[in-house]
mmCIF file of the N, C-alpha and C atoms, coordinates in Angstrom:
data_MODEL
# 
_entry.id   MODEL 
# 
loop_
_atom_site.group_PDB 
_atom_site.id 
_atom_site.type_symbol 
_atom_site.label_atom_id 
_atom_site.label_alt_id 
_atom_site.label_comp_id 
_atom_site.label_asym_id 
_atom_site.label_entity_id 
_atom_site.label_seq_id 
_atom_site.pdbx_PDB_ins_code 
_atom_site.Cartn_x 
_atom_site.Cartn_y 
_atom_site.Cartn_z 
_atom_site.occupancy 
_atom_site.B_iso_or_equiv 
_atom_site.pdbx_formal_charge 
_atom_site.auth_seq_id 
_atom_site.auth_comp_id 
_atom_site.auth_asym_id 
_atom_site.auth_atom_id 
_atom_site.pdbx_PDB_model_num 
ATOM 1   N N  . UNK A 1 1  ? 0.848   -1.176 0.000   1.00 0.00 ? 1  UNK A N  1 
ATOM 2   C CA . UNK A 1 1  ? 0.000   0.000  0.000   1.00 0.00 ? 1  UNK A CA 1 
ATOM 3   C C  . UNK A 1 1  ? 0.890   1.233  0.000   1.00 0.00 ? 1  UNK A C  1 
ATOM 4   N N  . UNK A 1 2  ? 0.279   2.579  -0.429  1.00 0.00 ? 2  UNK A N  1 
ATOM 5   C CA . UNK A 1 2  ? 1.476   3.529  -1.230  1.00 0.00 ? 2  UNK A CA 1 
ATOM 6   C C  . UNK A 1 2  ? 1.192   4.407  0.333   1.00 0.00 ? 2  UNK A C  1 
ATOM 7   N N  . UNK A 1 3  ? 2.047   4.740  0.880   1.00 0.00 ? 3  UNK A N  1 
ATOM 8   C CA . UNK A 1 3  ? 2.219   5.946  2.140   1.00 0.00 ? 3  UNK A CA 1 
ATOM 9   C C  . UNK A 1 3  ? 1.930   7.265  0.945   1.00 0.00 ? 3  UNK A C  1 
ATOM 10  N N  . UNK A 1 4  ? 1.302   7.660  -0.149  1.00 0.00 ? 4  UNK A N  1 
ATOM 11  C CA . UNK A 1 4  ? 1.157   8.470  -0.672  1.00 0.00 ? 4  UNK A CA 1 
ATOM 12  C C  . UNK A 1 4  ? -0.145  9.449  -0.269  1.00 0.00 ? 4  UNK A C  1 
ATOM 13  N N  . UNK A 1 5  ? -1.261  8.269  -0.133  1.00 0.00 ? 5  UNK A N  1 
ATOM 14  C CA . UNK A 1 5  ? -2.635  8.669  0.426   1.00 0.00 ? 5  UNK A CA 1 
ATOM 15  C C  . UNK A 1 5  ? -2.286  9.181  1.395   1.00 0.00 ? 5  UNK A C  1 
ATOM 16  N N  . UNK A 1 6  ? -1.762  8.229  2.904   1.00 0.00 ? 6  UNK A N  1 
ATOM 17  C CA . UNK A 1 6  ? -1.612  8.787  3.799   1.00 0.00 ? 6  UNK A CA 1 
ATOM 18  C C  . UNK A 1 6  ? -0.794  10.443 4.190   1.00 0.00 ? 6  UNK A C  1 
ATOM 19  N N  . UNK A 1 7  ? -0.253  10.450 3.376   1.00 0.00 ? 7  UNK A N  1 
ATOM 20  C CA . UNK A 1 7  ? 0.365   11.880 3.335   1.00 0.00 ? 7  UNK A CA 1 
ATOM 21  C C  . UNK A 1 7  ? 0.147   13.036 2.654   1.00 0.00 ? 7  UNK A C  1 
ATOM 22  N N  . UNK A 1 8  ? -1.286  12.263 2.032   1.00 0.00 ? 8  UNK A N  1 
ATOM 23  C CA . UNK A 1 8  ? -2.184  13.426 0.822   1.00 0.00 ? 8  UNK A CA 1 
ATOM 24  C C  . UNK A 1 8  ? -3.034  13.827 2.282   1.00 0.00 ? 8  UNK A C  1 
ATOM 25  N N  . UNK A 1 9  ? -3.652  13.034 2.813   1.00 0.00 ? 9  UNK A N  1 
ATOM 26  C CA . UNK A 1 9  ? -4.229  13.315 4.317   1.00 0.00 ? 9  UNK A CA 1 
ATOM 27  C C  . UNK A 1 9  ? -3.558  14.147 5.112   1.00 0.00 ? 9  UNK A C  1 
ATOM 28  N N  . UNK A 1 10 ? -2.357  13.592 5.419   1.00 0.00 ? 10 UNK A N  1 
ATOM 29  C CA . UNK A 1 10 ? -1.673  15.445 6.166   1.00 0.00 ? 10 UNK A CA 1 
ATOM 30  C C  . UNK A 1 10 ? -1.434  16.275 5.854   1.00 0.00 ? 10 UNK A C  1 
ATOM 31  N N  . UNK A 1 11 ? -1.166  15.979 4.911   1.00 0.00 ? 11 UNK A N  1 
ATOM 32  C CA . UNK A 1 11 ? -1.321  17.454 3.703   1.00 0.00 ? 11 UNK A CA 1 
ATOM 33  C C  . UNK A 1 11 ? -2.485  18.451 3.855   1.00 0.00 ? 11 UNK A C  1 
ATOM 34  N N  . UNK A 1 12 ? -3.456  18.159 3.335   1.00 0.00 ? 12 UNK A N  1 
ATOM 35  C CA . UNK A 1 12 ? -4.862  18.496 3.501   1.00 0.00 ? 12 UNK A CA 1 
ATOM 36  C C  . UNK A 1 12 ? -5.064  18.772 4.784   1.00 0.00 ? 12 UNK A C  1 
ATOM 37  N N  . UNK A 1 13 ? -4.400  18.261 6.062   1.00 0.00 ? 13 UNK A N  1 
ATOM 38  C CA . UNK A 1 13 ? -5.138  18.411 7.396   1.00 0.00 ? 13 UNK A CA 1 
ATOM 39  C C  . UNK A 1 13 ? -4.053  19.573 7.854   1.00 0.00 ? 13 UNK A C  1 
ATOM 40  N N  . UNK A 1 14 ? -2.734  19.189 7.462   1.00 0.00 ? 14 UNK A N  1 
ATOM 41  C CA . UNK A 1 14 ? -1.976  20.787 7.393   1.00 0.00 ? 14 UNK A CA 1 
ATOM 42  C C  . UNK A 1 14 ? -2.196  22.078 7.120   1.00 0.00 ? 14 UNK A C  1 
ATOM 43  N N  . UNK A 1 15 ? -3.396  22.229 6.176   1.00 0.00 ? 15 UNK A N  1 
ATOM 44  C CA . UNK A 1 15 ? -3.669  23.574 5.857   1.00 0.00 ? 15 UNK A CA 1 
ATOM 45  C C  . UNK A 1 15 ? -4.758  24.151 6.249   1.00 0.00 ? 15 UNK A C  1 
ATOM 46  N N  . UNK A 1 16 ? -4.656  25.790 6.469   1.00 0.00 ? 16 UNK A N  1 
ATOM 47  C CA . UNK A 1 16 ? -5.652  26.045 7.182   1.00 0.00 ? 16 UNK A CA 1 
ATOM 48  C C  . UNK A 1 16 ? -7.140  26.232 6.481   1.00 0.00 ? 16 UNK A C  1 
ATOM 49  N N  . UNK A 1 17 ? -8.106  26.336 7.274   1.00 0.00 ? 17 UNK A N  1 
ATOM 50  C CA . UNK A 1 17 ? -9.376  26.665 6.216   1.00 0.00 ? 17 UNK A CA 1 
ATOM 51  C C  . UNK A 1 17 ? -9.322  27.716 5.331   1.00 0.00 ? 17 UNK A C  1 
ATOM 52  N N  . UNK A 1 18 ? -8.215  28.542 5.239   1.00 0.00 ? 18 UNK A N  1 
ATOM 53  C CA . UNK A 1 18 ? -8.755  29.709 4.682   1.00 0.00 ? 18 UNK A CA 1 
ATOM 54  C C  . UNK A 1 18 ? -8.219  29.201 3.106   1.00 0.00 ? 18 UNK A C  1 
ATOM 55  N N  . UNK A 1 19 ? -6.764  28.651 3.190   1.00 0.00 ? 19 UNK A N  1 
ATOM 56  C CA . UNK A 1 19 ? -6.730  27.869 1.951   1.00 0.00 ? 19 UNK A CA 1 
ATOM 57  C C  . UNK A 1 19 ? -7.367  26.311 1.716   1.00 0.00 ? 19 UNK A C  1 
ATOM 58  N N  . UNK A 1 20 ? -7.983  25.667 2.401   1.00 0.00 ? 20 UNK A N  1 
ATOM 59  C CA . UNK A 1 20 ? -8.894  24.848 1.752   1.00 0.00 ? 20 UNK A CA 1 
ATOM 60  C C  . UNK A 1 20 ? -9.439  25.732 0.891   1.00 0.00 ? 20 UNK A C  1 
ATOM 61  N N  . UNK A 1 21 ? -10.403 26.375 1.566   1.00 0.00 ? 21 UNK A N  1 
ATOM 62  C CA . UNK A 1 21 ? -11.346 27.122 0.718   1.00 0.00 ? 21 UNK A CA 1 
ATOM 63  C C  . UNK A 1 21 ? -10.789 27.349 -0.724  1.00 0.00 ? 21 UNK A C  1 
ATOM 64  N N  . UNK A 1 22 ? -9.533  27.686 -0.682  1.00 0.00 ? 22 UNK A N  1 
ATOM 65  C CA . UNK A 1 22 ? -9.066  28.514 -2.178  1.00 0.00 ? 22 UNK A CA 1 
ATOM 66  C C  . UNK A 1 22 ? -9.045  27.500 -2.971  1.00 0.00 ? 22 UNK A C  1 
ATOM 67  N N  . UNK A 1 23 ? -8.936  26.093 -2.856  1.00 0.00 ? 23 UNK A N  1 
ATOM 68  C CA . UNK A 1 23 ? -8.840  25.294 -3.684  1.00 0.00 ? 23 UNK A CA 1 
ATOM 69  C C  . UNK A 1 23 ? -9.904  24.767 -4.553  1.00 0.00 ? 23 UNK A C  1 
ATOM 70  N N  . UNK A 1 24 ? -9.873  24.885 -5.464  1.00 0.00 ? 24 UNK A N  1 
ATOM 71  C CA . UNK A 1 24 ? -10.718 24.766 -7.179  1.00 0.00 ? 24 UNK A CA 1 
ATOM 72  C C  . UNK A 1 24 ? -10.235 23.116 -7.980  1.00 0.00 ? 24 UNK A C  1 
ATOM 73  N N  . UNK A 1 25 ? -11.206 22.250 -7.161  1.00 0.00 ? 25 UNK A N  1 
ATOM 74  C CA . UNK A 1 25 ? -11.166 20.817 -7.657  1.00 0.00 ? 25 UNK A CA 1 
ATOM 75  C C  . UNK A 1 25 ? -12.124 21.039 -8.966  1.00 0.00 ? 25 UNK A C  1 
ATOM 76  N N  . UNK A 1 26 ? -11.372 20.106 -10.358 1.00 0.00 ? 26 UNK A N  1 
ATOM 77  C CA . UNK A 1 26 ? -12.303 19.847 -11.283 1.00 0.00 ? 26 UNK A CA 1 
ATOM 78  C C  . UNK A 1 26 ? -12.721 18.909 -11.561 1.00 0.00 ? 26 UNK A C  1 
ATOM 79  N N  . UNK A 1 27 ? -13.186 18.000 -12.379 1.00 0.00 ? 27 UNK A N  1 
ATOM 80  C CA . UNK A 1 27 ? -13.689 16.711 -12.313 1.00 0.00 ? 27 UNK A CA 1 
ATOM 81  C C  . UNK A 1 27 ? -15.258 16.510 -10.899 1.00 0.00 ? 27 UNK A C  1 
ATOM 82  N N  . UNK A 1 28 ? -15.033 15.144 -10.862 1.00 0.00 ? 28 UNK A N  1 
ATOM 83  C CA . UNK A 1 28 ? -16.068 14.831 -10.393 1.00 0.00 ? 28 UNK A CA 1 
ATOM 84  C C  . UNK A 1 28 ? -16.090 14.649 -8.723  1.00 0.00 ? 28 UNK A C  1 
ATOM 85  N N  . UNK A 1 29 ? -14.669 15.341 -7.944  1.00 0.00 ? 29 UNK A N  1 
ATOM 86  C CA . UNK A 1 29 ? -14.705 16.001 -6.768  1.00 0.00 ? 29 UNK A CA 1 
ATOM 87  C C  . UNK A 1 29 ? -15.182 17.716 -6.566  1.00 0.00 ? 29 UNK A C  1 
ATOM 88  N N  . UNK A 1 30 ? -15.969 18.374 -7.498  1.00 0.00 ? 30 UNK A N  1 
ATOM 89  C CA . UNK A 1 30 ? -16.093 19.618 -7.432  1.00 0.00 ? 30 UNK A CA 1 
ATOM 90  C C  . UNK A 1 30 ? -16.335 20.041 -6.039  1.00 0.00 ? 30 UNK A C  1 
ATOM 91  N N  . UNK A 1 31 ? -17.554 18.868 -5.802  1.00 0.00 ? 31 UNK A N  1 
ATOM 92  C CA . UNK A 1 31 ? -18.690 19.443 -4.724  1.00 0.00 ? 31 UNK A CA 1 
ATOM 93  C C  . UNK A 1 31 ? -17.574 20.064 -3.918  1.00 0.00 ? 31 UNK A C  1 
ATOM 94  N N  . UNK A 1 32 ? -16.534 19.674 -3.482  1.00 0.00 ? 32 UNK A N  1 
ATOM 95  C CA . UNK A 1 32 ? -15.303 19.561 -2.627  1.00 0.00 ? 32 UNK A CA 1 
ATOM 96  C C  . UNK A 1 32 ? -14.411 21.564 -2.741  1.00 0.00 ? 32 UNK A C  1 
ATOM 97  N N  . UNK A 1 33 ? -14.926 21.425 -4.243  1.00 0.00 ? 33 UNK A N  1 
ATOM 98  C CA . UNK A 1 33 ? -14.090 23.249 -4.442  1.00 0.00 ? 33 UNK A CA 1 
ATOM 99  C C  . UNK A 1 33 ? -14.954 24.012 -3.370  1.00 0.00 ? 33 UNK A C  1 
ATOM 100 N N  . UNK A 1 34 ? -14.213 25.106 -2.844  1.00 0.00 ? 34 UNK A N  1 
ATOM 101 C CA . UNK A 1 34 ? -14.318 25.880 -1.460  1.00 0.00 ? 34 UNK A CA 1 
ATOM 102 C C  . UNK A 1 34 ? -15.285 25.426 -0.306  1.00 0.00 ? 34 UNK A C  1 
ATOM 103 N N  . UNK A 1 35 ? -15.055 24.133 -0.256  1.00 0.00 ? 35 UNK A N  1 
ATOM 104 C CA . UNK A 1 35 ? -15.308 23.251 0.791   1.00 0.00 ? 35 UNK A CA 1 
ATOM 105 C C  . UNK A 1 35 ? -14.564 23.015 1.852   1.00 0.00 ? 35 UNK A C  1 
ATOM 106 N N  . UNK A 1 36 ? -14.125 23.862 2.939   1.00 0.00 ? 36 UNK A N  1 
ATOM 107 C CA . UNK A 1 36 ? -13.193 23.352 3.860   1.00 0.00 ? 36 UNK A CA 1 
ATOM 108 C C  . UNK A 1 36 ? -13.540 22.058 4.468   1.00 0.00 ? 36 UNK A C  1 
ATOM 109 N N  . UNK A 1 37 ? -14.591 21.910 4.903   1.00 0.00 ? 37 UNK A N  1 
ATOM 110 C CA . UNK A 1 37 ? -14.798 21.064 6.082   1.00 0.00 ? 37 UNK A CA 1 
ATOM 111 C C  . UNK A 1 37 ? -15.255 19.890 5.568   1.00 0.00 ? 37 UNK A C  1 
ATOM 112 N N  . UNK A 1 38 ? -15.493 19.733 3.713   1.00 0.00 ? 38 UNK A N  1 
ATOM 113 C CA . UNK A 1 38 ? -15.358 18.375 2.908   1.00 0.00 ? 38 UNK A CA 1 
ATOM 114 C C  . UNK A 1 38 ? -14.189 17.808 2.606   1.00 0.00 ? 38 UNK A C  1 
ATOM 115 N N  . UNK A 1 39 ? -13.066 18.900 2.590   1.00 0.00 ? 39 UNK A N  1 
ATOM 116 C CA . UNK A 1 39 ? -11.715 18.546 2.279   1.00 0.00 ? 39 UNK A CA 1 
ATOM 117 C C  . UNK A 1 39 ? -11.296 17.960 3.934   1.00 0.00 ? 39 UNK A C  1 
ATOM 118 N N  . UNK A 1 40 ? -11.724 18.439 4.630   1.00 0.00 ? 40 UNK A N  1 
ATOM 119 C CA . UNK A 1 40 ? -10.659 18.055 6.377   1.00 0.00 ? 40 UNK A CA 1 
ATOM 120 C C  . UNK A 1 40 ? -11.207 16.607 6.345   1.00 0.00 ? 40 UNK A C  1 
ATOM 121 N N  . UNK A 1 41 ? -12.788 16.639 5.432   1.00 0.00 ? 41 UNK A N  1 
ATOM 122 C CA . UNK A 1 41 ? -13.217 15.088 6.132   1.00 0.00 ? 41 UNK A CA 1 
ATOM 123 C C  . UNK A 1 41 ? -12.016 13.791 4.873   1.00 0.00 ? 41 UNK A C  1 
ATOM 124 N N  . UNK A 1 42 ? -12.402 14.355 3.886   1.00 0.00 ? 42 UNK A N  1 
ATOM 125 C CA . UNK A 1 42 ? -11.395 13.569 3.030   1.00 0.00 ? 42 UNK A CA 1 
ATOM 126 C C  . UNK A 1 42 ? -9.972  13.397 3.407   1.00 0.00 ? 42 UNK A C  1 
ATOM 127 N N  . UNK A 1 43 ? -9.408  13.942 4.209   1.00 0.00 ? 43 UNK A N  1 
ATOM 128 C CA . UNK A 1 43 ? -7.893  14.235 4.905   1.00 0.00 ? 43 UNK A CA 1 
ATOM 129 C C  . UNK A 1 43 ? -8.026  13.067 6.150   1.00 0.00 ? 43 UNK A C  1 
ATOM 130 N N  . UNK A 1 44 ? -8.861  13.814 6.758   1.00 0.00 ? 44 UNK A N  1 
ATOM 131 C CA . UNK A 1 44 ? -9.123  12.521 7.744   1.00 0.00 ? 44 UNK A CA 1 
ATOM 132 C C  . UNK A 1 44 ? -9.597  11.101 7.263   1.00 0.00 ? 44 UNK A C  1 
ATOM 133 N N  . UNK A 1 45 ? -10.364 10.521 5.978   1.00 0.00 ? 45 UNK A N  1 
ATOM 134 C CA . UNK A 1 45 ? -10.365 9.385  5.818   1.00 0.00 ? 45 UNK A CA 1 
ATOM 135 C C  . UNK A 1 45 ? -9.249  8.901  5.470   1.00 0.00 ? 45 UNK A C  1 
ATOM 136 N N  . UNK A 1 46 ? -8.447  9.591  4.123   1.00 0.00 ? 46 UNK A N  1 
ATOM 137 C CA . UNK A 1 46 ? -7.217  8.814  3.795   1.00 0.00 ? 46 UNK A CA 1 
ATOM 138 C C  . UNK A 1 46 ? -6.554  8.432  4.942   1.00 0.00 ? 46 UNK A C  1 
ATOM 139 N N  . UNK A 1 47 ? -6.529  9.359  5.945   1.00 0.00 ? 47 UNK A N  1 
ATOM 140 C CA . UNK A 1 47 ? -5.468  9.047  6.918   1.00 0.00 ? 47 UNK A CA 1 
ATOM 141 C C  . UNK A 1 47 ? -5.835  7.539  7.819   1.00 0.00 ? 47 UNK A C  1 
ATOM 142 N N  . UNK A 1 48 ? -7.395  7.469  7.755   1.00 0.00 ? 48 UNK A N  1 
ATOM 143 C CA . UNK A 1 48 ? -8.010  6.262  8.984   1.00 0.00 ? 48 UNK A CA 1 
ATOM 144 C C  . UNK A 1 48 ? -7.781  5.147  7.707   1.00 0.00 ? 48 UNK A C  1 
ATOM 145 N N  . UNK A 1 49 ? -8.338  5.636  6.209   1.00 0.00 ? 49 UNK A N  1 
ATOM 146 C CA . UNK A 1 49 ? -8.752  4.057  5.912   1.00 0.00 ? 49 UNK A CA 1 
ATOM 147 C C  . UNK A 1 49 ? -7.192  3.286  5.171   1.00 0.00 ? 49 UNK A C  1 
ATOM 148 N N  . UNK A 1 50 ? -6.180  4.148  4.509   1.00 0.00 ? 50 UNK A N  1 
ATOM 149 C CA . UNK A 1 50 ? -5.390  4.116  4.207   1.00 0.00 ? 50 UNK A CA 1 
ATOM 150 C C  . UNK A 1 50 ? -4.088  3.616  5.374   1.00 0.00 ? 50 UNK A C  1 
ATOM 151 N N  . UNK A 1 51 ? -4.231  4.489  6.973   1.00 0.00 ? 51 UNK A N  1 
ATOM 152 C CA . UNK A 1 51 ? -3.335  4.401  7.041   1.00 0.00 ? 51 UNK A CA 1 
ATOM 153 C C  . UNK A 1 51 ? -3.923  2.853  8.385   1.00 0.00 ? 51 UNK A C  1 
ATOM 154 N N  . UNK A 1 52 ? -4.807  2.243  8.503   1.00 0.00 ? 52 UNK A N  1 
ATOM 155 C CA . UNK A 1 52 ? -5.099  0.680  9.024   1.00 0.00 ? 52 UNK A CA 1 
ATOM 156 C C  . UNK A 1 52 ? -3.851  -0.298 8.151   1.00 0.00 ? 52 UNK A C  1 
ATOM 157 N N  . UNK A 1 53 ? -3.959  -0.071 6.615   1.00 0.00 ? 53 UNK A N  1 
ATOM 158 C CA . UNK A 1 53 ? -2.800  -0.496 6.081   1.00 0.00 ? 53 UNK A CA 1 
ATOM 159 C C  . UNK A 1 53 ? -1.201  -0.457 6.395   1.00 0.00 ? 53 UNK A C  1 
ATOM 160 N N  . UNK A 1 54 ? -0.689  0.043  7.152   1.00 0.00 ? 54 UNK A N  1 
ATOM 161 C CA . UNK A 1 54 ? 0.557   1.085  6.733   1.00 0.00 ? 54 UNK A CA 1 
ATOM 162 C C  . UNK A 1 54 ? 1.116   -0.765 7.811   1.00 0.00 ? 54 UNK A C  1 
# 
């Protein structure tokens, strides 16, 4: 399993809301563009479901 997810998760949980917000997802994560608190939850799964693997 790739420690990549898991560190896309701290990544994401590293930054503050004000840049979540700034971020402009395209594709079929939009709902997610200036979504802070959809992005912290996605940060926090990679980190639970990804990192049970590690």
């Amino acid at each position: 399993m790739d420690n990549k997810n898991v560190g896309g998760g701290l990544f994401i949980l590293g930054q503050s809301r004000e840049e979540l917000a700034e971020y402009h997802i395209t594709g079929s994560g939009r709902f997610l563009t200036g979504n802070p608190d959809g992005l912290i939850i996605v940060g926090w799964l990679c980190i639970i479901l990804f990192g049970a693997f590690l």
